[in-house]
DRENMARKOL-777309 format. One record per atom (N, C-alpha, C): residue number from 1; y, z, x; atom name. Coordinates in steps of 0.2 Angstrom, whole numbers, plus 5000, padded with zeros to 4 digits. Atoms other than C-alpha are relative to their C-alpha. Layout:
PT/NUM/Y/Z/X/CA;
...
***
This chain:
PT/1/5004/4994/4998/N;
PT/1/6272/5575/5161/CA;
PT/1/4992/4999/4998/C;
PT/2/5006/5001/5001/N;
PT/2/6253/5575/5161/CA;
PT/2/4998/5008/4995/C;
PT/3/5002/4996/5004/N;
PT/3/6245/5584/5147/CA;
PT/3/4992/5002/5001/C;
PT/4/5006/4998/4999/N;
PT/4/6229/5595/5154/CA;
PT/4/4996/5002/4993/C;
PT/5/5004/5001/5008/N;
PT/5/6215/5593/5139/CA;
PT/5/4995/5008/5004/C;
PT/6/5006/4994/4997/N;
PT/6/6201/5611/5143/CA;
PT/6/4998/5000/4992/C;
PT/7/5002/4998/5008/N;
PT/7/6191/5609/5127/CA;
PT/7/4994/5006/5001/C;
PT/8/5003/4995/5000/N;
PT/8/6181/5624/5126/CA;
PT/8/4996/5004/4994/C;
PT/9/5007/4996/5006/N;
PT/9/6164/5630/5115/CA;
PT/9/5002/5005/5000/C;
PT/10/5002/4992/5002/N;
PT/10/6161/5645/5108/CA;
PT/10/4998/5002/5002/C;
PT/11/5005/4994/4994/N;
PT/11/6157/5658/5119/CA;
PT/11/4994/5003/4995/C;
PT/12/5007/4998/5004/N;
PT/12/6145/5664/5104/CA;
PT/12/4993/4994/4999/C;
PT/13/5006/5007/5001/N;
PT/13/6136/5646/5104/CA;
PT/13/4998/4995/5006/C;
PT/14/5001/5002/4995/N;
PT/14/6139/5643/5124/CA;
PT/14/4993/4997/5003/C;
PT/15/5007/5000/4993/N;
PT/15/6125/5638/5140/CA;
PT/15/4993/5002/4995/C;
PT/16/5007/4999/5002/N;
PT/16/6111/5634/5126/CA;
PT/16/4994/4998/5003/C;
PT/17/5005/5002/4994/N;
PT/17/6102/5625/5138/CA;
PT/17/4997/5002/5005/C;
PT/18/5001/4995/4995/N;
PT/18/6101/5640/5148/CA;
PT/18/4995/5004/4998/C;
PT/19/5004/4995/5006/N;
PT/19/6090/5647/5133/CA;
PT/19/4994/5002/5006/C;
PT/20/5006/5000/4998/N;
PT/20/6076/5648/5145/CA;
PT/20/4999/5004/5008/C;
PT/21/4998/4997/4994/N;
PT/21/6084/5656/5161/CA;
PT/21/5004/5007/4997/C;
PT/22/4996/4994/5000/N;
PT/22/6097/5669/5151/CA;
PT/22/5000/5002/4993/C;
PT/23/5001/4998/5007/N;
PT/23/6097/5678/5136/CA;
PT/23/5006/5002/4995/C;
PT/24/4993/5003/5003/N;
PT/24/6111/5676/5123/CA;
PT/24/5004/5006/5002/C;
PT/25/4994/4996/4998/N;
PT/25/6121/5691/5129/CA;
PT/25/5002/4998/5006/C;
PT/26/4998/5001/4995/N;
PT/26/6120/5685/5147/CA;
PT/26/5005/4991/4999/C;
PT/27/4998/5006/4999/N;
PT/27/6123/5666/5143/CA;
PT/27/5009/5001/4997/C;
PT/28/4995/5000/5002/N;
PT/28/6138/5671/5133/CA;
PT/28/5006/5005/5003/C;
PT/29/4996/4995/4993/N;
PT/29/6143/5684/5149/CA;
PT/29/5002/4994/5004/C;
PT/30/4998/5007/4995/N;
PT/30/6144/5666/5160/CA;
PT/30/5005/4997/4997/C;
PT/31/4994/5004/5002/N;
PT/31/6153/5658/5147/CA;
PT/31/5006/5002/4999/C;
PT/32/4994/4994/5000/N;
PT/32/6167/5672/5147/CA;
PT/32/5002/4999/5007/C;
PT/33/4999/5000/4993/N;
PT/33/6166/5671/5166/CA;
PT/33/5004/4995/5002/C;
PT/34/4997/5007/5000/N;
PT/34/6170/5653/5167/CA;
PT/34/5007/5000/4997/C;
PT/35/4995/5000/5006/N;
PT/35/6183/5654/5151/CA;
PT/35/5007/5003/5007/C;
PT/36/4991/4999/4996/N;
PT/36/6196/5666/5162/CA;
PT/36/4998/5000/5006/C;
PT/37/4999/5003/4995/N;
PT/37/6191/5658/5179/CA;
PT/37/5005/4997/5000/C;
PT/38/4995/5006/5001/N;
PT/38/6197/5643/5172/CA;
PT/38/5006/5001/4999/C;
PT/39/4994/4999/5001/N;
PT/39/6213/5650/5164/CA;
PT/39/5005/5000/5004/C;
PT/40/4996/4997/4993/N;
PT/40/6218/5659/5180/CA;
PT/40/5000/4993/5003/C;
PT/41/4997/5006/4995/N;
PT/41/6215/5642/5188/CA;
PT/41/5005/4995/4999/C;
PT/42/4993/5007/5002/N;
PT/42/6226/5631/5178/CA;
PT/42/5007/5004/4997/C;
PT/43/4993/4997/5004/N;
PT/43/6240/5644/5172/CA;
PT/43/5003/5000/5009/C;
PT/44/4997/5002/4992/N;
PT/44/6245/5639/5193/CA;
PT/44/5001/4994/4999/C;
PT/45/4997/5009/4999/N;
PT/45/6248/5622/5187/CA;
PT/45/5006/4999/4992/C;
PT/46/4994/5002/5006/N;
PT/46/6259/5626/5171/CA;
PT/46/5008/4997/5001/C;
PT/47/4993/5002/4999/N;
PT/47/6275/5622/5182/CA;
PT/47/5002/4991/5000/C;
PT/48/5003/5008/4999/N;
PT/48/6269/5603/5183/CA;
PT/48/4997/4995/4996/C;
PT/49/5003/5004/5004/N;
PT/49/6259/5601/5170/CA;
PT/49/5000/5003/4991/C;
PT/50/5003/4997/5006/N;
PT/50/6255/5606/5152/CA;
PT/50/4994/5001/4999/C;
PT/51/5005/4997/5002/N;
PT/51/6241/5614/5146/CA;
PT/51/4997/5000/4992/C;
PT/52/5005/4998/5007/N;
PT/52/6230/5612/5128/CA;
PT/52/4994/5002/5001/C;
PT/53/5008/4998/5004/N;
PT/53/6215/5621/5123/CA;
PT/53/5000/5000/4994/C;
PT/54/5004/5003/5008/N;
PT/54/6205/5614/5111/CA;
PT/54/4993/5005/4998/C;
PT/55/5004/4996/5002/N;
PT/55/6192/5628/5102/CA;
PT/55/5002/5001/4995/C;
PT/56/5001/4997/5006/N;
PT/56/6185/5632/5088/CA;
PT/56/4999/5008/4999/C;
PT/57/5003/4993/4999/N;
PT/57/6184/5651/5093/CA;
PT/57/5009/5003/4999/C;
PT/58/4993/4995/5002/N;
PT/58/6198/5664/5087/CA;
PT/58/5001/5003/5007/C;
PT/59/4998/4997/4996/N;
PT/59/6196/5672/5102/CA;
PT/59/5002/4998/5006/C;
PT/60/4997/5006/4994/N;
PT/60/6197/5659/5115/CA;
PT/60/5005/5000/4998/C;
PT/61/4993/5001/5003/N;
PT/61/6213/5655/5105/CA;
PT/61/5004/5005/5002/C;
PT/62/4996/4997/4996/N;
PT/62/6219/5669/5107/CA;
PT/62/5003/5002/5008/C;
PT/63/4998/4999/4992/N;
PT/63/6216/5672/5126/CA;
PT/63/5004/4995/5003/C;
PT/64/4999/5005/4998/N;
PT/64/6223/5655/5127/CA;
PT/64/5007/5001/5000/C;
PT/65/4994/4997/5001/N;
PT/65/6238/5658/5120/CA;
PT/65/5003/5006/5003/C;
PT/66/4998/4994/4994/N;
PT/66/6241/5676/5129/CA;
PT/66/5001/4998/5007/C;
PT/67/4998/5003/4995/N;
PT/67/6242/5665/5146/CA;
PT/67/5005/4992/5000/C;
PT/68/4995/5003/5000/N;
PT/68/6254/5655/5138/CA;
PT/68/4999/4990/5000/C;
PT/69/5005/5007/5002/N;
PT/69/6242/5638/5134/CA;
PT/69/5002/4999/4991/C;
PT/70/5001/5001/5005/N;
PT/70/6245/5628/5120/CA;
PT/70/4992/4998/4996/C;
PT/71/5006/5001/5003/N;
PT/71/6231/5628/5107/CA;
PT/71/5000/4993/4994/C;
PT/72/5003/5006/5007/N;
PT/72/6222/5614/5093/CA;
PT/72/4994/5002/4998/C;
PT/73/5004/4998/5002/N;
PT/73/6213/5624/5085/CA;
PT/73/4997/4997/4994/C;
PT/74/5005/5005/5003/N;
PT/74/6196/5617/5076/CA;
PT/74/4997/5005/4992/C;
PT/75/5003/4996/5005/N;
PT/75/6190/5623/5060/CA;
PT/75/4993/5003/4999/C;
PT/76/5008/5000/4997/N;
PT/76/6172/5621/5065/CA;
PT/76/4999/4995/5007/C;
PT/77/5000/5002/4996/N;
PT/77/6164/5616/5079/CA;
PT/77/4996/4992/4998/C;
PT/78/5004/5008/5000/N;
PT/78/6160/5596/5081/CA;
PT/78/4998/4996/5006/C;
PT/79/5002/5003/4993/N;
PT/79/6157/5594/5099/CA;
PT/79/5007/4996/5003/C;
PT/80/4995/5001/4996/N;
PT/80/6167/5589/5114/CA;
PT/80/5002/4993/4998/C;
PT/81/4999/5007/5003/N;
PT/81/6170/5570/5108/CA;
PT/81/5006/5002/4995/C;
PT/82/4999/4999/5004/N;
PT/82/6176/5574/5094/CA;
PT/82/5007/5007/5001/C;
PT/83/4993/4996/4997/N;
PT/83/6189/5589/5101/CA;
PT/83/5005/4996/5005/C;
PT/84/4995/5003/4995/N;
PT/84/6195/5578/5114/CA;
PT/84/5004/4993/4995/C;
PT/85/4996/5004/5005/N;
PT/85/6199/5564/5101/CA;
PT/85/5006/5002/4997/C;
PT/86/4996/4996/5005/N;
PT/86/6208/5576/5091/CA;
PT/86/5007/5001/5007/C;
PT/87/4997/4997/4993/N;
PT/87/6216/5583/5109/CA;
PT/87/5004/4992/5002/C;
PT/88/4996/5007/5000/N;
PT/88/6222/5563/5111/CA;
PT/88/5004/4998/4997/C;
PT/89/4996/5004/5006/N;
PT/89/6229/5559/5095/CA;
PT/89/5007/5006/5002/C;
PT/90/4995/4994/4999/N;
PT/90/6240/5578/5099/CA;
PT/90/5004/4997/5006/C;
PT/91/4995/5001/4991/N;
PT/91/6245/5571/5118/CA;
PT/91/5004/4994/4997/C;
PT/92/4995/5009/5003/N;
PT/92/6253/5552/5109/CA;
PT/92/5004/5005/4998/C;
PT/93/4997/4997/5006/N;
PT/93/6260/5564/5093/CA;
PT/93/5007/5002/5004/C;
PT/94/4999/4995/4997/N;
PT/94/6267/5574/5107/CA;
PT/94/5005/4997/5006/C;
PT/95/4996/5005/4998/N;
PT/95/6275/5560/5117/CA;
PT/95/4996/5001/5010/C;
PT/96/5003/5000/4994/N;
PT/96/6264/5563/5135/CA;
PT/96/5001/4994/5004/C;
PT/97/5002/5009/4996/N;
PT/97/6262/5546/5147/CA;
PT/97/4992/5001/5003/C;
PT/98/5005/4999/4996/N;
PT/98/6246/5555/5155/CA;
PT/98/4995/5005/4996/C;
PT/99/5002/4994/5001/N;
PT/99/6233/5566/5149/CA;
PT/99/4995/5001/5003/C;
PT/100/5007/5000/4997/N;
PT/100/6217/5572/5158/CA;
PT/100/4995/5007/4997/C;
PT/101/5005/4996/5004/N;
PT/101/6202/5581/5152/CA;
PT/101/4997/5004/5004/C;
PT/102/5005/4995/4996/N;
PT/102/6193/5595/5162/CA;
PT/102/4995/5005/4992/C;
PT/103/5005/4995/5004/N;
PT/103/6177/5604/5155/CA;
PT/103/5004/5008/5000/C;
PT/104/5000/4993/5002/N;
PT/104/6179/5623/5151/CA;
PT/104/4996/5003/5005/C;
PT/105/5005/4996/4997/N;
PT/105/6165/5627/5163/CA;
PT/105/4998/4997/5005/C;
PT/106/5003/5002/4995/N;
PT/106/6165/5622/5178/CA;
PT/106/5000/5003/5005/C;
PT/107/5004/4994/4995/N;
PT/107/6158/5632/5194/CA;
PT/107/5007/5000/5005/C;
PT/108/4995/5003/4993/N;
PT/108/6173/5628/5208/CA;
PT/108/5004/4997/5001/C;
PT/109/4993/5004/5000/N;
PT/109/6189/5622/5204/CA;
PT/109/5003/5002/5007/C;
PT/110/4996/4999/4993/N;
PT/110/6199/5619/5219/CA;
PT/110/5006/4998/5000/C;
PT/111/4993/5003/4999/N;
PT/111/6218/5618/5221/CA;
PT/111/5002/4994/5003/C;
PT/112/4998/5006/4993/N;
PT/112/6220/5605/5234/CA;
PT/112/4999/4995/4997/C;
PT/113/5001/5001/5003/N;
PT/113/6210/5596/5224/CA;
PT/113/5000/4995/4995/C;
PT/114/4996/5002/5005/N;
PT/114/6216/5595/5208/CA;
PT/114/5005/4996/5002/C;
PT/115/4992/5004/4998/N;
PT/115/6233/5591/5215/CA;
PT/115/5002/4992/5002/C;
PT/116/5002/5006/4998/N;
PT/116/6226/5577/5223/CA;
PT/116/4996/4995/4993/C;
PT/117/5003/5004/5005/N;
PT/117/6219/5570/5206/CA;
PT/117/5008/5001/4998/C;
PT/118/4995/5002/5004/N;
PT/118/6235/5574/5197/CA;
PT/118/5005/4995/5004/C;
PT/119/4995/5005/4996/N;
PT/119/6247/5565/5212/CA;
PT/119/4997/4993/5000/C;
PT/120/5002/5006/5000/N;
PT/120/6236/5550/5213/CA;
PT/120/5005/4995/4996/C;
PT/121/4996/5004/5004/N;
PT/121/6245/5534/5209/CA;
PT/121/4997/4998/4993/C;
PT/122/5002/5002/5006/N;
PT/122/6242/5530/5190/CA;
PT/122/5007/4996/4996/C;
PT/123/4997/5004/5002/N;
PT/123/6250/5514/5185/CA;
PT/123/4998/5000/4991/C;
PT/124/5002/4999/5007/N;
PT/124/6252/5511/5165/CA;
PT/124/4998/4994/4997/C;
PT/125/5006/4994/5003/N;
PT/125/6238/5509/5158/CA;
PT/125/4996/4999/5007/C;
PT/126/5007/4998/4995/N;
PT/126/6224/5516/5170/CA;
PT/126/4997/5004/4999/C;
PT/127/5004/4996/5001/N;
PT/127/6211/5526/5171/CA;
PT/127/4996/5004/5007/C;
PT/128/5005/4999/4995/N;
PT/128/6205/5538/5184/CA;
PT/128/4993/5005/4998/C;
PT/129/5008/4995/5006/N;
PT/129/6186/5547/5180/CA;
PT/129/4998/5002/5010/C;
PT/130/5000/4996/4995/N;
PT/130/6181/5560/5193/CA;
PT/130/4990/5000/4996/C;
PT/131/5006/4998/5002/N;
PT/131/6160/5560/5191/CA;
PT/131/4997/5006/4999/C;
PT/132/5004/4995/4998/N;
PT/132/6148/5572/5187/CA;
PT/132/4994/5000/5005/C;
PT/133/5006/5000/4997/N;
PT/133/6132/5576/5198/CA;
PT/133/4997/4994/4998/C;
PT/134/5004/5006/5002/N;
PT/134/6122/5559/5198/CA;
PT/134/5004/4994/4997/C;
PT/135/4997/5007/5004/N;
PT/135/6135/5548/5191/CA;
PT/135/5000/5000/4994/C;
PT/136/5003/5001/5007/N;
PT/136/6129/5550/5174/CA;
PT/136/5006/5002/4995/C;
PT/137/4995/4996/5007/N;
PT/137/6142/5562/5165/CA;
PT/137/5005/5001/5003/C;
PT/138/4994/5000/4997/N;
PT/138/6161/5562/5168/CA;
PT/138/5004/5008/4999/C;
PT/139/4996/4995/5002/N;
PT/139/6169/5580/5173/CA;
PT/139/5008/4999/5000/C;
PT/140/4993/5000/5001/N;
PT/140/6187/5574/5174/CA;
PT/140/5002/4990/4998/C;
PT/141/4998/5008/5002/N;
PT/141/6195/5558/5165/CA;
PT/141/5009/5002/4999/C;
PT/142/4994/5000/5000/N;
PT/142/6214/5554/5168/CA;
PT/142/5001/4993/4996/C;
PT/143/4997/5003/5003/N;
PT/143/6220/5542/5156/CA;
PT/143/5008/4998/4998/C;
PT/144/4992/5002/4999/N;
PT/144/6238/5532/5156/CA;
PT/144/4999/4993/4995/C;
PT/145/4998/4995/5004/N;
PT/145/6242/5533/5142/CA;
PT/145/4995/5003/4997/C;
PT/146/5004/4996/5001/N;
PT/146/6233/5546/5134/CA;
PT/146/4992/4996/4997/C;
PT/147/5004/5003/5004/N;
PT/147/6222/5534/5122/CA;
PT/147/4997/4993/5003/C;
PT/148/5002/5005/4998/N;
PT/148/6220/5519/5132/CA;
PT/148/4993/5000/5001/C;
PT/149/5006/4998/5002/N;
PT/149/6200/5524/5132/CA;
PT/149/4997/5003/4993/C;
PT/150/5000/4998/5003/N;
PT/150/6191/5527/5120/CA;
PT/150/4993/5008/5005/C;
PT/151/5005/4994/4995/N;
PT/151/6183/5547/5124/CA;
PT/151/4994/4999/4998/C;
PT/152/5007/4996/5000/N;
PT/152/6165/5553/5125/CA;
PT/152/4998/5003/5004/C;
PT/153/5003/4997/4995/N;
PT/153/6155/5564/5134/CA;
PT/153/4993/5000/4999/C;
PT/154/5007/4998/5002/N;
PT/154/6138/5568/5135/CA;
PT/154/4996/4993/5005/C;
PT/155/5002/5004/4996/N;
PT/155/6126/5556/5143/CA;
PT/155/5001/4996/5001/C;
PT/156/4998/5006/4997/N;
PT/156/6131/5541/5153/CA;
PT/156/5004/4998/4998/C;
PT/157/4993/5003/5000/N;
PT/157/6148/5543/5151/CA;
PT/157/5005/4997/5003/C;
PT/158/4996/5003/4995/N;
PT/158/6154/5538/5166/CA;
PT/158/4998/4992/5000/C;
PT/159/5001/5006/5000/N;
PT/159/6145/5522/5165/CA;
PT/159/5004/4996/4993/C;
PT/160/4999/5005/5004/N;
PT/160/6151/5518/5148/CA;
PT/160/5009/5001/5000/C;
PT/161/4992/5000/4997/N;
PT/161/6170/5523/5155/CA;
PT/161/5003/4995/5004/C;
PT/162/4998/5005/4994/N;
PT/162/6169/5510/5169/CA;
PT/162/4998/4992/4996/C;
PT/163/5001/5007/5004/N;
PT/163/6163/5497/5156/CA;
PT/163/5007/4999/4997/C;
PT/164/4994/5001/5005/N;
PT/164/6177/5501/5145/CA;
PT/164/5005/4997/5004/C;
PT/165/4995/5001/4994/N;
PT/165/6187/5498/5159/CA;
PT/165/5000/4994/5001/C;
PT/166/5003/5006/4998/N;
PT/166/6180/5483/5164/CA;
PT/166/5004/4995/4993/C;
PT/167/4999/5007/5008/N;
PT/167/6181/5473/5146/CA;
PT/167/5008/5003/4998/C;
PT/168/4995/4998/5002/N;
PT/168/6198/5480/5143/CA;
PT/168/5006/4999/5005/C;
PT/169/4998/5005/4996/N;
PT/169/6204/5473/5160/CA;
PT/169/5005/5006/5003/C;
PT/170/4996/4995/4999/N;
PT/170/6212/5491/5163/CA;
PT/170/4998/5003/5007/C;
PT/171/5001/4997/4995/N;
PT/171/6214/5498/5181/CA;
PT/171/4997/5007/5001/C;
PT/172/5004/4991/4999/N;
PT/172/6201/5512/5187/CA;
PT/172/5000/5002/5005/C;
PT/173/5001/4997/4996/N;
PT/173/6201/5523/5200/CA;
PT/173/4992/5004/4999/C;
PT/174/5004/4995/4999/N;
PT/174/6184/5533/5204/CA;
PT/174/5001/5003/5006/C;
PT/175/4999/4996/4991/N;
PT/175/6187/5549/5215/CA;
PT/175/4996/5006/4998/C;
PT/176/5004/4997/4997/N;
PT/176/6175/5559/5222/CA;
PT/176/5001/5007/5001/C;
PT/177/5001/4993/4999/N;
PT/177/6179/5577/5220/CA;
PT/177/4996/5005/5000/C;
PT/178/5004/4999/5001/N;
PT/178/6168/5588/5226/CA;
PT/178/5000/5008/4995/C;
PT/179/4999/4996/5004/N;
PT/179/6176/5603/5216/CA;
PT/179/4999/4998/4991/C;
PT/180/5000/5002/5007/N;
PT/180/6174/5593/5200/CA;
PT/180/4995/4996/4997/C;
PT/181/5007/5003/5001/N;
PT/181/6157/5587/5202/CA;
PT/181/4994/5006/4994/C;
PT/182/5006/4998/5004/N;
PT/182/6147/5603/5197/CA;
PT/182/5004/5005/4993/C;
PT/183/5000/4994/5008/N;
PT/183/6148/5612/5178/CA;
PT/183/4992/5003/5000/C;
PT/184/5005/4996/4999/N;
PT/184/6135/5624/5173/CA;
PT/184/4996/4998/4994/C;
PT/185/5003/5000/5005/N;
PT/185/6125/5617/5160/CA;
PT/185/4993/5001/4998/C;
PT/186/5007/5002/5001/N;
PT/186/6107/5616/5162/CA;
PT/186/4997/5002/5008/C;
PT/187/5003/4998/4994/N;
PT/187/6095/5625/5175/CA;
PT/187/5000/4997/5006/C;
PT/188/4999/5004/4994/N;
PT/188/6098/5609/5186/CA;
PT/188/5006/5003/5004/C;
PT/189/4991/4999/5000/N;
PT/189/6116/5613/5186/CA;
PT/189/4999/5008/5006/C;
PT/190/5001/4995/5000/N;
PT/190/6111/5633/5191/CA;
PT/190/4997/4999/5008/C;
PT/191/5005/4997/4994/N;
PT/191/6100/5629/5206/CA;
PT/191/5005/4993/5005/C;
PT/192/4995/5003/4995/N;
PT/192/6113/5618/5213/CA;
PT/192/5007/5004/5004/C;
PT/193/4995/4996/4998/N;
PT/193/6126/5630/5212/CA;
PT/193/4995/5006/5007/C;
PT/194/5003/4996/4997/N;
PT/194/6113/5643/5220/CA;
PT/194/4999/4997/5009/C;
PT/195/5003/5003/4995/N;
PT/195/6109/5632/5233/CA;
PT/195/5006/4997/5006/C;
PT/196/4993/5000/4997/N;
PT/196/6128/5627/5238/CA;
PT/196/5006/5003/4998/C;
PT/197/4995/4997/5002/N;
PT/197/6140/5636/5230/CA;
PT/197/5003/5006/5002/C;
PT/198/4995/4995/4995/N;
PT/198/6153/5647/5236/CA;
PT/198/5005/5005/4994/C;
PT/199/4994/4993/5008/N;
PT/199/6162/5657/5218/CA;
PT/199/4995/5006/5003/C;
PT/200/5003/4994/4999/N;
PT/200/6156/5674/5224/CA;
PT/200/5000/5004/4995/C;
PT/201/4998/4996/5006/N;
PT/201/6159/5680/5208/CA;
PT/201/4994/4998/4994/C;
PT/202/5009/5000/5002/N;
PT/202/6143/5671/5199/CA;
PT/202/4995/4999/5002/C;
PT/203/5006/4998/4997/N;
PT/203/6134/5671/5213/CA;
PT/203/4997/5006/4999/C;
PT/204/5002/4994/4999/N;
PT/204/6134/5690/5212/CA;
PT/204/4996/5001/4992/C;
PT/205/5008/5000/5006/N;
PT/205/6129/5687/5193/CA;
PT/205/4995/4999/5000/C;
PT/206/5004/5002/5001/N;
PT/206/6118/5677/5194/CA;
PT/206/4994/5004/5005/C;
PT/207/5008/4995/4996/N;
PT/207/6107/5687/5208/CA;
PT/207/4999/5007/4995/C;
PT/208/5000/4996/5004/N;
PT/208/6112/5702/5196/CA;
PT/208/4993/4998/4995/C;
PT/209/5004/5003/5005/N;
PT/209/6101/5692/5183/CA;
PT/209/4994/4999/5005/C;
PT/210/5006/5002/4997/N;
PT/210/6088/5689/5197/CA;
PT/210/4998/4991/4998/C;
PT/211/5002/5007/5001/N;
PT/211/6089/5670/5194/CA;
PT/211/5000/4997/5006/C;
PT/212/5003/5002/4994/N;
PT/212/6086/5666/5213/CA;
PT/212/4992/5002/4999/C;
PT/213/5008/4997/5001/N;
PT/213/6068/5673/5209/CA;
PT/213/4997/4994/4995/C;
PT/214/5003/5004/5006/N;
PT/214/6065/5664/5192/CA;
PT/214/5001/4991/5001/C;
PT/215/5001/5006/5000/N;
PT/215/6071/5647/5198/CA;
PT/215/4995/5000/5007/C;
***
């Protein structure tokens, strides 16, 4: 069975990069938004797959829990690297053959999708990495077996995933999904959703906030 990884910041410490578009009650209103979008999206794939979240937040934990999510819960926060590591060492412990990493916040998950990331063929070991906007940063990585990569996230880490791949002689797929391209991080991130996005539910925030105006 494949162990889905959702590591997830603290909605108190979420969308800082937003500091300049939204004001900490609303940043930490989007990161809630997102939180049980995401939930709702993937407690549809509990029959198929497992589910951990990884958070340093009591409360995440517990909403996580109440949808019937295993948790791994952090003592402090050390960033997403460092959660998904720990979320790694738990999926081996745990006896998994597969695990895949989805962010906490991303604008437009899609069923069809997904399913077509988890069914892909993935011989052992392999790796599939789903990009983000620009190729730069990875919103989904499937690893066979869980650890066969070393994680990171953050800038250019799909470049440094397809390396690993390469010197490590391990098969990679890159697939293309467009559901799994954008997260909401950074005003770039915001005027992309604005400009093609279809969640009717942050568009309405977001025009609520008048952020069609200010971007």
């Amino acid at each position: 069975m494949i162990n889905i990884v959702l590591p997830i910041k603290n909605p108190e410490h979420a969308k800082e990069r937003l500091a300049d578009l939204l004001s900490p009650e609303q940043r930490r209103a989007l990161a809630w938004a997102l939180i049980e979008q995401t939930f709702v999206f993937f407690k549809g794939f509990t029959s198929v797959a497992h589910v951990l979240v990884v958070t340093d937040s009591p409360r995440v934990a517990g909403r996580a829990e109440e949808e019937g999510f295993a948790v791994l819960k952090e003592e402090r926060p050390e960033g997403e690297t460092a959660a998904v590591k720990n979320a790694t060492a738990w999926s081996m412990k745990n006896g998994f053959a597969s695990q895949v990493v989805i962010p906490g916040d991303m604008a437009e998950l899609d069923a069809g999708e997904f399913r077509r990331l988890l069914s892909h063929d993935r011989p052992d070991p392999s790796v599939i990495l789903c990009p983000a906007t620009g190729d730069d940063g990875t919103n989904a990585i499937l690893t066979t077996p869980p650890d066969v990569l070393t994680h990171r996230f953050g800038n250019r880490s799909f470049p440094d995933y397809l390396e690993q791949a390469r010197a490590k002689d391990i098969p990679c797929t890159v697939l293309r999904l467009k559901s799994l391209v954008l997260d909401l991080d950074t005003p770039d991130d915001v005027r992309a959703f604005l400009r093609n996005g279809c969640n009717d539910t942050l568009r309405k925030m977001f025009e609520e906030w008048n952020l069609p105006l200010k971007l």
